[in-house]
C-alpha positions in Angstrom: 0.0 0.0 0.0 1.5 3.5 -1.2 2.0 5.4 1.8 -0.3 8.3 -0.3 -3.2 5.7 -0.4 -5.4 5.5 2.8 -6.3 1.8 3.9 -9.7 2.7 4.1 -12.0 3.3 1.7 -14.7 5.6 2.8 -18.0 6.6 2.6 -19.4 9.8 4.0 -23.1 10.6 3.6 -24.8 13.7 5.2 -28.8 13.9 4.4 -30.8 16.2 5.6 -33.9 15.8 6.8 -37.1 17.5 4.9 -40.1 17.1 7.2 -43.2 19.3 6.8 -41.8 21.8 4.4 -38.9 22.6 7.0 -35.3 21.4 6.1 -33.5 20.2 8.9 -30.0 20.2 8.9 -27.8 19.7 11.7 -26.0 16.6 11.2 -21.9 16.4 10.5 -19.6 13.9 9.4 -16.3 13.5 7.7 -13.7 11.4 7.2 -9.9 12.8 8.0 -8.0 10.1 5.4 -4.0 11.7 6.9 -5.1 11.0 10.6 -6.9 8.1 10.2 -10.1 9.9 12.2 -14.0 9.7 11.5 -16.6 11.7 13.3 -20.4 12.1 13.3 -22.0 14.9 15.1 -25.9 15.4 15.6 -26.9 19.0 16.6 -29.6 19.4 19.3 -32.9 20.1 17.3 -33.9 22.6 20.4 -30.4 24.4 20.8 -30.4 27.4 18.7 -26.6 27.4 16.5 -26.7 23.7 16.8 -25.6 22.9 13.4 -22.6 25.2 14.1 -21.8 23.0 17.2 -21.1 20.3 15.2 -19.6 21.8 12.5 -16.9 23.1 14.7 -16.7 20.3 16.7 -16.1 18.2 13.2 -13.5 20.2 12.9 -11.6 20.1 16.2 -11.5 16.0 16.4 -8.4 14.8 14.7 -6.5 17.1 17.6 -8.6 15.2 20.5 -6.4 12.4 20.0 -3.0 14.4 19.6 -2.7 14.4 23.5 -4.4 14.2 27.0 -8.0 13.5 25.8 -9.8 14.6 28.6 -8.0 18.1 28.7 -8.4 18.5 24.5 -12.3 17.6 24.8 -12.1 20.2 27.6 -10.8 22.7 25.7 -13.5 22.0 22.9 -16.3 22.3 25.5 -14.8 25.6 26.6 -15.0 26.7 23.1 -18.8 26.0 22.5 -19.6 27.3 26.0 -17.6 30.6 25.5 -19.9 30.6 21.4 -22.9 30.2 23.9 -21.8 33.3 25.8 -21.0 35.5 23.0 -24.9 34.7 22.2 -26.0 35.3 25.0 -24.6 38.9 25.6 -26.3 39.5 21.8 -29.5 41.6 21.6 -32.4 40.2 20.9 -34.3 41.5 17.8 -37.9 40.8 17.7 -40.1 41.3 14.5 -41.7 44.9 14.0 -44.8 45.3 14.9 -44.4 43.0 17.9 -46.9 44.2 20.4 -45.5 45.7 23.3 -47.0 43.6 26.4 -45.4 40.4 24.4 -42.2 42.0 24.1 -40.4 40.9 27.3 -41.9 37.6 27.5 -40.6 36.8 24.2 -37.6 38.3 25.1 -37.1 36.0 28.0 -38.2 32.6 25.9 -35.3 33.6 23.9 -32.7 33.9 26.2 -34.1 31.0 28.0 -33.5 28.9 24.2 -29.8 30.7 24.0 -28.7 28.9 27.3 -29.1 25.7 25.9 -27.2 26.9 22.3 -24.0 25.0 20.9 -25.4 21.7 21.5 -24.1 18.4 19.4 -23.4 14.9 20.6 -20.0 13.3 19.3 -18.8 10.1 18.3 -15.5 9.6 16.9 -12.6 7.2 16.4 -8.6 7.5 15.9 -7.4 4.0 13.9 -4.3 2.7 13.7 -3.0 -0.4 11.9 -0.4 -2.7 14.3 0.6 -6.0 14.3 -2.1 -6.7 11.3 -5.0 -5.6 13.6 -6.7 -2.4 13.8 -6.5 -0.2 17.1 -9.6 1.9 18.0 -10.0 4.7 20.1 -13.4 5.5 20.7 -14.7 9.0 22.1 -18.5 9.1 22.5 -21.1 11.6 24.1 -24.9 10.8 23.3 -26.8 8.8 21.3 -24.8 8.7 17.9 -23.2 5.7 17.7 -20.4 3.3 16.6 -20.7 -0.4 14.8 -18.0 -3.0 13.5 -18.6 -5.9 12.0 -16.9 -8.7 10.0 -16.8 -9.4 6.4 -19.8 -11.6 6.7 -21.9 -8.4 8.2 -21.5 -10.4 11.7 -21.6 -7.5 14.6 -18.6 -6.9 16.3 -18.8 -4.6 18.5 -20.9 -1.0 19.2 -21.4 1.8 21.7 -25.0 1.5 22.3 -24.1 -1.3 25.2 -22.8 2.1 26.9 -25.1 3.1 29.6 -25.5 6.8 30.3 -23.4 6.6 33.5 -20.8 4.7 31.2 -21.6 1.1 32.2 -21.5 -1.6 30.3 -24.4 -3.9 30.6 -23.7 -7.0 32.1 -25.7 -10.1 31.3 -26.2 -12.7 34.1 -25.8 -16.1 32.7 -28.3 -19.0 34.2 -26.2 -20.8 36.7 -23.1 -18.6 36.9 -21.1 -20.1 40.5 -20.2 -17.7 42.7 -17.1 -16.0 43.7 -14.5 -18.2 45.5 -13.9 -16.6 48.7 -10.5 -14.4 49.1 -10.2 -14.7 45.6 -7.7 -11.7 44.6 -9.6 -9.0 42.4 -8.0 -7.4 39.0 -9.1 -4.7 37.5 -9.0 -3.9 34.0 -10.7 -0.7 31.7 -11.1 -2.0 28.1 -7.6 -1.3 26.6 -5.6 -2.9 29.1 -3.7 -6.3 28.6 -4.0 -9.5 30.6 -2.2 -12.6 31.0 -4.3 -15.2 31.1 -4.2 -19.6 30.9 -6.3 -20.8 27.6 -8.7 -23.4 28.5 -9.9 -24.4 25.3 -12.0 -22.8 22.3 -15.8 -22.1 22.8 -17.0 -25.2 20.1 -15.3 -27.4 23.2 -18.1 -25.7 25.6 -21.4 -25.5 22.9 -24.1 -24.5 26.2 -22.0 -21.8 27.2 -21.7 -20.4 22.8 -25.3 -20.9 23.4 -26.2 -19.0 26.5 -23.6 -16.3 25.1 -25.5 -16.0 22.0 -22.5 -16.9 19.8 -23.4 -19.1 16.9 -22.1 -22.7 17.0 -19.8 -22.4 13.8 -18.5 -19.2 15.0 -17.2 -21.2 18.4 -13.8 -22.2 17.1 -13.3 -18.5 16.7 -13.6 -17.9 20.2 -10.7 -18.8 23.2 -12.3 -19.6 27.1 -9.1 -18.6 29.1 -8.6 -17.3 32.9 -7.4 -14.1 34.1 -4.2 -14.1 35.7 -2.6 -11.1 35.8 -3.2 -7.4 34.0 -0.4 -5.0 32.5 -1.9 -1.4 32.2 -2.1 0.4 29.0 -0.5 3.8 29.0 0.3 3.6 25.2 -1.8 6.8 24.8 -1.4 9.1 27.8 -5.0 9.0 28.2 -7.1 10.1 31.5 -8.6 6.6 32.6 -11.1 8.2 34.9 -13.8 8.2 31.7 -12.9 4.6 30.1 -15.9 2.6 29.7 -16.4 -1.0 30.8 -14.4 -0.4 33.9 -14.8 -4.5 35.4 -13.2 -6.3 38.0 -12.4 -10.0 37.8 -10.8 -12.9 39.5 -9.2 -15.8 38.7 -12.5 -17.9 38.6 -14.0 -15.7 36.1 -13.6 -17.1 32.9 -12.8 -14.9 29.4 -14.6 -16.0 26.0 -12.0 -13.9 24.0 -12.2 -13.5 19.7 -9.1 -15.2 18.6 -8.0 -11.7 17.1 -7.5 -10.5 20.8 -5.2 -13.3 21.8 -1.7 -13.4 21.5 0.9 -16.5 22.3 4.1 -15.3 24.4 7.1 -16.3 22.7 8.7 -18.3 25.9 7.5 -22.5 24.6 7.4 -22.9 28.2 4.2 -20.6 28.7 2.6 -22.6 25.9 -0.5 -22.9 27.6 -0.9 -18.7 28.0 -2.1 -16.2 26.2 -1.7 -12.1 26.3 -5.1 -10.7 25.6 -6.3 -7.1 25.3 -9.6 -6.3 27.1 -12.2 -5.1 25.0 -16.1 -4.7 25.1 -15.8 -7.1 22.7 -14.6 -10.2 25.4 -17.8 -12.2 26.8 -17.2 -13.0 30.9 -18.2 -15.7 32.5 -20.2 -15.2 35.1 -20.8 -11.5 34.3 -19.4 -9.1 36.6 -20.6 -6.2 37.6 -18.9 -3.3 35.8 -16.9 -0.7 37.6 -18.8 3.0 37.4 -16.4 5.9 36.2 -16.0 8.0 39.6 -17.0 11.0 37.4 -19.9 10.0 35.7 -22.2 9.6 38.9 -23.9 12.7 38.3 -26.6 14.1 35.6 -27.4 10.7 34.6 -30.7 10.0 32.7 -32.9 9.9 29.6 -31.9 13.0 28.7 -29.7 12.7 25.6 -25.8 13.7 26.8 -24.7 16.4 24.5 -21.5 18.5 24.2 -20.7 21.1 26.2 -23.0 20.5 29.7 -23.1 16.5 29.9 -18.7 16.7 29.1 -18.5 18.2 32.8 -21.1 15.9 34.5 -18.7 13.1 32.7 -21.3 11.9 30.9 -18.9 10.9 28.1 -17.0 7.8 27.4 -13.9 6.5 25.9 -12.5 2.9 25.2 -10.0 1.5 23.0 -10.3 -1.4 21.0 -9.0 -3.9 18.8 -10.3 -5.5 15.4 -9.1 -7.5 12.7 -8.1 -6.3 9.5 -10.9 -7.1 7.9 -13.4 -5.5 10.0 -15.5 -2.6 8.9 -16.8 0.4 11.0 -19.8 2.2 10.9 -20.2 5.7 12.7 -23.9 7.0 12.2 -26.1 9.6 14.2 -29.9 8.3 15.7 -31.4 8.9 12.7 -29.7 6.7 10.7 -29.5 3.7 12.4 -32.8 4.2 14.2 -34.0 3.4 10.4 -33.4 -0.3 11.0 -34.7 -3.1 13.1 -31.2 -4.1 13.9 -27.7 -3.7 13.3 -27.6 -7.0 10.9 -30.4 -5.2 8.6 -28.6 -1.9 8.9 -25.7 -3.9 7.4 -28.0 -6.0 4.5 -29.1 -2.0 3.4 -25.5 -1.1 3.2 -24.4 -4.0 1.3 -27.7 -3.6 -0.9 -27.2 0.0 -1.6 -23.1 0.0 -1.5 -22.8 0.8 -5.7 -25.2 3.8 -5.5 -24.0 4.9 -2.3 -20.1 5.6 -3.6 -21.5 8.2 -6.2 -23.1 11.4 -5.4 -25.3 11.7 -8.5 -26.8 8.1 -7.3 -26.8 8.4 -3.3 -30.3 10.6 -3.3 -32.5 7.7 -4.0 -31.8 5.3 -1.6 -31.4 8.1 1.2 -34.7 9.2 0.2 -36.5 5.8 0.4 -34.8 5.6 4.2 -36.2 9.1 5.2 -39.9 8.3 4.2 -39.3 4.7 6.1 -38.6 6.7 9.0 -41.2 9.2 8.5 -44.3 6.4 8.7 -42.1 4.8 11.9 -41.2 7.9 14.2 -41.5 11.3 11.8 -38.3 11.6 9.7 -34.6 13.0 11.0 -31.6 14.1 10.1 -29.1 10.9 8.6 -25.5 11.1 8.6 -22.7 8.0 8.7 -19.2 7.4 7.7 -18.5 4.2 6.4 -15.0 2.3 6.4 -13.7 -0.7 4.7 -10.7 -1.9 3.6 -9.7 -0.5 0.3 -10.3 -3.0 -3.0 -6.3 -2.4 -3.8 -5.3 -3.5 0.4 -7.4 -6.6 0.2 -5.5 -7.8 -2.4 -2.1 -7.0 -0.8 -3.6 -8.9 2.5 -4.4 -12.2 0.0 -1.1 -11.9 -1.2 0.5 -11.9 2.3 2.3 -8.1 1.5 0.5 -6.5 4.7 1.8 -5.6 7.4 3.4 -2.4 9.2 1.4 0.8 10.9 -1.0 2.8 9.0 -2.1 6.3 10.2 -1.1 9.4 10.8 -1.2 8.5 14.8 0.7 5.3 15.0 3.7 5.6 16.7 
């Protein structure tokens, strides 16, 4: 792969809504091919300069991951709370004619409207190619949302297991056995490595692929290991206080890990261990309960988190991940993939629609059919998503054995 070509090729669609004669557009996305960075960004419908919110927060994501993250998404918030002042010190102009005894009163509705301006949510990764996997860091505040799958269009991962207190929901399996007494507690955040003892793969274990939801020829794709021991990640100078998925285990928990996360230590006499990064993506066994971030206890709700306010209540989250090559990721505000029953039918339109979809003189009629689905489900919305695969020209190179190396402006 020329070092001029980007490993992904992507697709970036921005589609306003048109809902009752009134345009709606306040959705953002792009697609920063040198750093490797994708970002959607939904403006608030009720926050007056929304659609500027997202625009400039678009704009400020590849630096996010160019140092401490929690002081860069800081900064931003600053930003678009300082835009929110500025409007707020602006007089207000009513229309002439306005009778006077209304004057005030509509005065005060709109300052009352400008102290909720500058409003977006944010989701956005930073990729980077090592060791023939893909490393993801994932930023996300509010409801827009993050998906990768596998060639097949099998789910990966995606950030709508996030709670809004940054929790990751934990399943309780029938018949889990209880915690050995004294047993010594590790705690990981999604990110970290472990050392753990492999047991055998999941097609050994078919009730436990079953209760897990994991399809039985998809089992041999999956390790059951112990934890043993965890080595913190500090690869990325990141502030761990906002990592979701925070989870403590011990050594009679057992890991259903992808094989992708595994890797063997070189020493033959530690034959029977495995290094394996801890992602959202590993199944435990029995399910613990996760770990809340100590600064996400307040503000918590069904209130949709948004940049600036819900950043200093900590209603944000961040995790890192890791994929295989050949996974594909999807980053798409509500009203995209609130179009679909599911991710796996989100990802059959996708595949349906992928030839008119690259083109711009083509990409109106499919979008169009997916607004009016919406419309008869809900009322129609704003639809915005980047989409990244592997680029025709790479795949080959991976058939022919020629990848390898980092890709990304970030890798280090």
């Amino acid at each position: 792969m020329s070092p001029d070509r980007s490993y992904y090729d992507a697709v970036v669609i921005i589609s306003p809504a048109v809902g009752g004669g009134e345009k709606k557009d306040q959705d953002r996305a792009a697609w920063f091919e040198k750093s490797y960075v994708a970002v959607v960004c939904d403006g608030t419908s009720s926050s007056p300069h929304a659609a500027e919110a997202a625009e400039l927060t678009v704009s400020f994501t590849p630096p996010l991951f160019r140092g401490d993250l929690k002081s860069r998404l800081a900064t931003l918030c600053d930003f678009l709370e300082e835009r929110r002042l500025q409007s707020l010190h602006r007089p207000v102009v009513l229309a002439r004619g306005t009778p006077a005894g209304m004057r005030q009163a509509l005065i005060e509705v709109v300052m009352k409207q400008r102290q909720q301006g500058f409003q977006t949510t944010l989701t956005c990764v930073a990729l980077t190619i090592l060791d023939g996997r893909v490393s993801v860091r994932l930023l996300t505040c509010g409801d827009s949302a993050f998906f990768a799958f596998d060639p097949e269009g099998h789910l990966l991962a995606d950030s709508l297991c996030l709670g809004t207190d940054g929790r990751i929901a934990a399943k309780e399996v029938p018949g889990s056995p209880s915690q050995a007494p004294g047993s010594q507690m590790l705690r990981f955040v999604p990110g970290d490595e472990m050392l753990c003892r492999a047991i055998c793969t999941l097609s050994n274990w078919p009730e436990l692929a079953a209760e897990m939801g994991i399809p039985a020829g998809h089992a041999d794709r999956w390790l059951v290991c112990r934890p043993l021991d965890v080595f913190v990640n500090d690869r990325w100078g990141s502030s761990n206080d906002n990592r979701a998925g925070q989870v403590s285990l011990t050594p009679s928990h057992l890991l259903v890990v992808p094989d992708y996360l595994v890797t063997r230590p070189r020493d033959e006499d530690y034959v029977n261990y495995r290094r394996c990064r801890l992602s959202t993506q590993v199944r435990i066994w029995p399910a613990p309960q996760a770990d809340k971030p100590p600064s996400s206890s307040s503000g918590a709700g069904s209130v949709t988190a948004v940049l600036p306010d819900h950043f200093y209540q900590g209603r944000w989250h961040y995790s890192e991940e890791m994929f295989p090559l050949e996974a594909q990721f999807l980053l798409a505000t509500d009203g995209f993939y609130r179009s679909f029953a599911d991710p796996s039918e989100q990802w059959s339109w996708l595949q349906e629609h992928e030839r008119q979809l690259l083109h711009n003189d083509t990409r109106a009629a499919p979008m169009m059919e997916l607004h009016a689905g919406l419309a008869r489900k809900r009322g129609d919305d704003d639809m915005s998503f980047v989409w990244l695969r592997p680029s025709a020209v790479q795949k080959l190179e991976d058939e022919k054995g020629n990848a390898g190396g980092s890709h990304g402006a970030l890798a280090e």
